[in-house]
PAPA-962837 format. One record per residue: x, y, z of N, C-alpha, C, O in turn; residue in three letters. Coordinates in steps of 0.001 Angstrom, whole numbers. Example, Ala and Ser with C-alpha at 12.3 -4.5 7.8 and 13.67 -1.06 7.14 Angstrom:
! PAPA-962837
       n_x       n_y       n_z      ca_x      ca_y      ca_z       c_x       c_y       c_z       o_x       o_y       o_z   rest
     13190     -5690      7800     12300     -4500      7800     13200     -3300      7800     14236     -3319      8465    Ala
     12850     -2250      7080     13670     -1060      7140     12900        30      7870     13409      1138      8039    Ser
//
This chain:
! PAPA-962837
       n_x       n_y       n_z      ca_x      ca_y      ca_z       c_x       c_y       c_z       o_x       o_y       o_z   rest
    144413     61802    182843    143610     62866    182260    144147     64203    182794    144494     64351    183966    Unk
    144198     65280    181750    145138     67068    182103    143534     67773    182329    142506     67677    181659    Unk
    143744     68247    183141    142627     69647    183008    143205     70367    181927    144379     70132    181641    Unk
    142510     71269    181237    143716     72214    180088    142524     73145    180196    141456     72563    180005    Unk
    142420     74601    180484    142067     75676    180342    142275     76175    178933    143342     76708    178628    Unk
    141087     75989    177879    141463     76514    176470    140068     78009    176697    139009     78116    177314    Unk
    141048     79058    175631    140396     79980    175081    139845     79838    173938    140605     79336    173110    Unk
    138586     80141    173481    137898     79981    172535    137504     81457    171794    136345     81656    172158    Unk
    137891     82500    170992    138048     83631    170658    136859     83929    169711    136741     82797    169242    Unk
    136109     84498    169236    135161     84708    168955    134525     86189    168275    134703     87073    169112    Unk
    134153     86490    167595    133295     87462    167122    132159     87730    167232    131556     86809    166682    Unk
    131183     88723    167764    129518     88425    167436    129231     89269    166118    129900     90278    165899    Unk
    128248     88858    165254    128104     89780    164277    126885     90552    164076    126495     91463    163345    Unk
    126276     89551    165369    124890     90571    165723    125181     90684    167351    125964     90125    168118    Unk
    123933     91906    167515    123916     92138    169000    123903     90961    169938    123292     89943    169613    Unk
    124652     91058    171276    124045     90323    172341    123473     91059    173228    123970     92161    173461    Unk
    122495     90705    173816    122107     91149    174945    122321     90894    176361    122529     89703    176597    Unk
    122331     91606    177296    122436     91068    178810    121838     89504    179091    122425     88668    179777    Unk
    120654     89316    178468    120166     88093    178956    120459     87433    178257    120481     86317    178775    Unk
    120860     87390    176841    121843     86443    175925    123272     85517    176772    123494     84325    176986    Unk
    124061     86903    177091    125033     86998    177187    124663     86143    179293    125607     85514    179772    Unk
    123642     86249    179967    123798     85472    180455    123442     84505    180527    123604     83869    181569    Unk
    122800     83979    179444    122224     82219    179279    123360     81807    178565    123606     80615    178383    Unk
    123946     82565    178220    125132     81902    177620    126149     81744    178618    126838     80777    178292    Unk
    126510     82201    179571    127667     81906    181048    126667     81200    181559    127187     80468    182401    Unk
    125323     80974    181515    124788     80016    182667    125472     77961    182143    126081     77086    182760    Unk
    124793     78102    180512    125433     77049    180221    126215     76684    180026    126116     75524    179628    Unk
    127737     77293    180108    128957     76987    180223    129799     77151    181532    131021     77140    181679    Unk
    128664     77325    182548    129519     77550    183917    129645     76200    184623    130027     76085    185788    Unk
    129391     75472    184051    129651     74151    184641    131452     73953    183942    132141     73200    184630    Unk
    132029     74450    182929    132960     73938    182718    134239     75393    183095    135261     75532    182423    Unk
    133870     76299    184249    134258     77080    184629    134736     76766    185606    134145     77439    186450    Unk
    135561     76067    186169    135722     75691    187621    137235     75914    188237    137900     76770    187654    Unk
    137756     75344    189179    138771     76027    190132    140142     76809    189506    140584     77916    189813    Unk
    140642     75850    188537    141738     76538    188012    141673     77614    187184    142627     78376    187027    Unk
    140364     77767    186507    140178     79288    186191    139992     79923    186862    140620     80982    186827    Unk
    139088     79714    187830    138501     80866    188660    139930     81214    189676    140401     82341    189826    Unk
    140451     79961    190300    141723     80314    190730    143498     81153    190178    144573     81357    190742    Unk
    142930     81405    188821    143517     82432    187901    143001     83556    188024    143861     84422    187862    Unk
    141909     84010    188254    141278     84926    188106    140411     85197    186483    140471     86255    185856    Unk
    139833     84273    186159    139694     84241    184588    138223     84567    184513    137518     83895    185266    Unk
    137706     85334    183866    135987     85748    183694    136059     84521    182344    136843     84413    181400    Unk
    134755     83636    182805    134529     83112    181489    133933     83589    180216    133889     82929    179178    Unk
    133495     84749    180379    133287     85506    179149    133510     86546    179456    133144     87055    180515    Unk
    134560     87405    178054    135198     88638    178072    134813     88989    176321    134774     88282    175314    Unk
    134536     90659    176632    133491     90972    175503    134792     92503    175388    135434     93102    176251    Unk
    134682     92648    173789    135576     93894    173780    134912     94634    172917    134193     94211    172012    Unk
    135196     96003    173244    134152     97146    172186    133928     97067    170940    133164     97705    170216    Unk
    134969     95866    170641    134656     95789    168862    133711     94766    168602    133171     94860    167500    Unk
    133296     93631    169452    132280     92580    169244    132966     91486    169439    132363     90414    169408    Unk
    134587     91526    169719    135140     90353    169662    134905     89582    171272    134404     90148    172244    Unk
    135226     88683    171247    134902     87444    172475    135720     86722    173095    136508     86395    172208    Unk
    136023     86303    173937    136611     84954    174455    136084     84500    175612    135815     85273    176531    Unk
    135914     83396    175671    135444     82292    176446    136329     81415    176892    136935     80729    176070    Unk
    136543     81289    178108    137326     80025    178593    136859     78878    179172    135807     78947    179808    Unk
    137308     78068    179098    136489     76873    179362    137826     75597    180104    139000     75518    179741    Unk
    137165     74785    181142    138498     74347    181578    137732     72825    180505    136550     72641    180213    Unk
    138881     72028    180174    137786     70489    179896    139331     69799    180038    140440     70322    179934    Unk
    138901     68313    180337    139203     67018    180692    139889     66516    179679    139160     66208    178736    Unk
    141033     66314    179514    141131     65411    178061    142640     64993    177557    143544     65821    177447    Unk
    142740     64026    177357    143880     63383    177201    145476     64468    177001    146590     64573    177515    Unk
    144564     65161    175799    145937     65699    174914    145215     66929    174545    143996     67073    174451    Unk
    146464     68086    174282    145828     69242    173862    144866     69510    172458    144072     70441    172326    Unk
    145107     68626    171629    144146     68243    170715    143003     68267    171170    142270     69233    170957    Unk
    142618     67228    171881    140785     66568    172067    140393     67881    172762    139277     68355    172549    Unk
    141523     68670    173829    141088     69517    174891    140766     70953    173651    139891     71705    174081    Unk
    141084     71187    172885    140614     72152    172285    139623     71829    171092    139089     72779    170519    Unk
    139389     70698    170744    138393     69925    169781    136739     70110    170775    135704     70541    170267    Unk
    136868     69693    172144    135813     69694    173198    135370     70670    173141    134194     70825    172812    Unk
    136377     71904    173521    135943     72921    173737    135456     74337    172811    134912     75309    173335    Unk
    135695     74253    171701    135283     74336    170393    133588     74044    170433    132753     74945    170353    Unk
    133258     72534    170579    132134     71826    170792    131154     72460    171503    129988     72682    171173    Unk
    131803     72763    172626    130999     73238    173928    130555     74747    173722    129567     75365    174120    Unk
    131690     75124    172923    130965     76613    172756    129970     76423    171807    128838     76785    172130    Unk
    130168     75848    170508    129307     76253    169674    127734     75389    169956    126552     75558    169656    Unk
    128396     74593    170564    126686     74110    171406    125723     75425    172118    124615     75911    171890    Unk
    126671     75637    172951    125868     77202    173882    125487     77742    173128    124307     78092    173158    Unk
    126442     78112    171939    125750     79485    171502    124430     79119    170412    123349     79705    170352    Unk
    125002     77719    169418    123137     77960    169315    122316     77703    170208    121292     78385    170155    Unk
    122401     76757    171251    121347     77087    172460    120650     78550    173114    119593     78920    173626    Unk
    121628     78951    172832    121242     80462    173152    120715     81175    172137    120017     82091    172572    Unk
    120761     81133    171069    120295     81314    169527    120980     82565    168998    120576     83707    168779    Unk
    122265     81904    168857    123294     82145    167449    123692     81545    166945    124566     80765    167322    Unk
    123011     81680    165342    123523     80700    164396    125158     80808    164445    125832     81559    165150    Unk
    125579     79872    163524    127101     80028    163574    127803     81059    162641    129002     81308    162764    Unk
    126965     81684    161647    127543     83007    160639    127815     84273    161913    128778     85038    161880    Unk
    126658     84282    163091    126200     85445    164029    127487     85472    165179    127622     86404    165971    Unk
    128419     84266    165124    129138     84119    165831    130241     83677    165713    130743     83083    166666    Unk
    131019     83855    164374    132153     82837    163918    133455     82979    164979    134002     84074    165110    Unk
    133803     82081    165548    135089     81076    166714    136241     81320    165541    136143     81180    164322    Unk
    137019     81607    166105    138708     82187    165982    139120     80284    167023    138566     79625    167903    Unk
    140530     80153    166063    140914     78984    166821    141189     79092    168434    141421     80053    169168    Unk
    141060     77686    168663    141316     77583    170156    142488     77708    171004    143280     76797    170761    Unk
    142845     78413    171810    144147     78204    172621    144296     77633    173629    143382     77755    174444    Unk
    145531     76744    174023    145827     76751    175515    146008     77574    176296    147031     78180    175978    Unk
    145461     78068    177427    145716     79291    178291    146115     78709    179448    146736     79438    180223    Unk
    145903     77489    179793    146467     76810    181111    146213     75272    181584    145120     74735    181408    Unk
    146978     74811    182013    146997     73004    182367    147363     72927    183714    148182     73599    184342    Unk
    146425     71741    184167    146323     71371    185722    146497     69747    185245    145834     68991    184536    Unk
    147640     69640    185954    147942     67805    185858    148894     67594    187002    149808     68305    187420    Unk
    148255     65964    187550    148605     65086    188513    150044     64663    188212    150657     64087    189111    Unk
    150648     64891    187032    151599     63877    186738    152621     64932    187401    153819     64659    187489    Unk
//
């Protein structure tokens, strides 16, 4: 199994708010862990135009599943947090970085 650090790019098309914007890093900080943070990577980065990215490290065979997961994981948060998916449409996923044993 690769760790793979994918970016998940994003738009908002309505406001977020401070407390949005942190129930939304609360439930994805579980998949925030050493090799990002040991990059120096903010898991959420917000730019004056509304656009987004989120990084997320996840577990997973192949860069496929690892950006299929993480895709998942965002759009879970964010309706948890309550944005529909029009309020928030995801730009494809990237690799931004891999941690492997091999």
């Amino acid at each position: 199994m690769t760790t793979f650090v994918i970016t998940v790019p994003g738009t908002f098309v309505t406001d977020i708010t401070e407390s949005r914007r942190a129930s939304l890093e609360r439930k994805l900080g579980a998949q925030h862990t050493d090799v990002s943070e040991k990059e120096g990577l903010d898991l959420l980065s917000l730019g004056d135009d509304a656009t987004f990215s989120i990084r997320l490290e996840v577990d997973a065979p192949d860069r496929y599943e690892a950006e299929m997961d993480a895709v998942r994981l965002v759009s879970a948060a964010l309706r948890e947090t309550g944005f529909a998916e029009e309020d928030a449409p995801l730009g494809p996923p990237a690799v931004t970085g891999i941690d492997s044993d091999l």
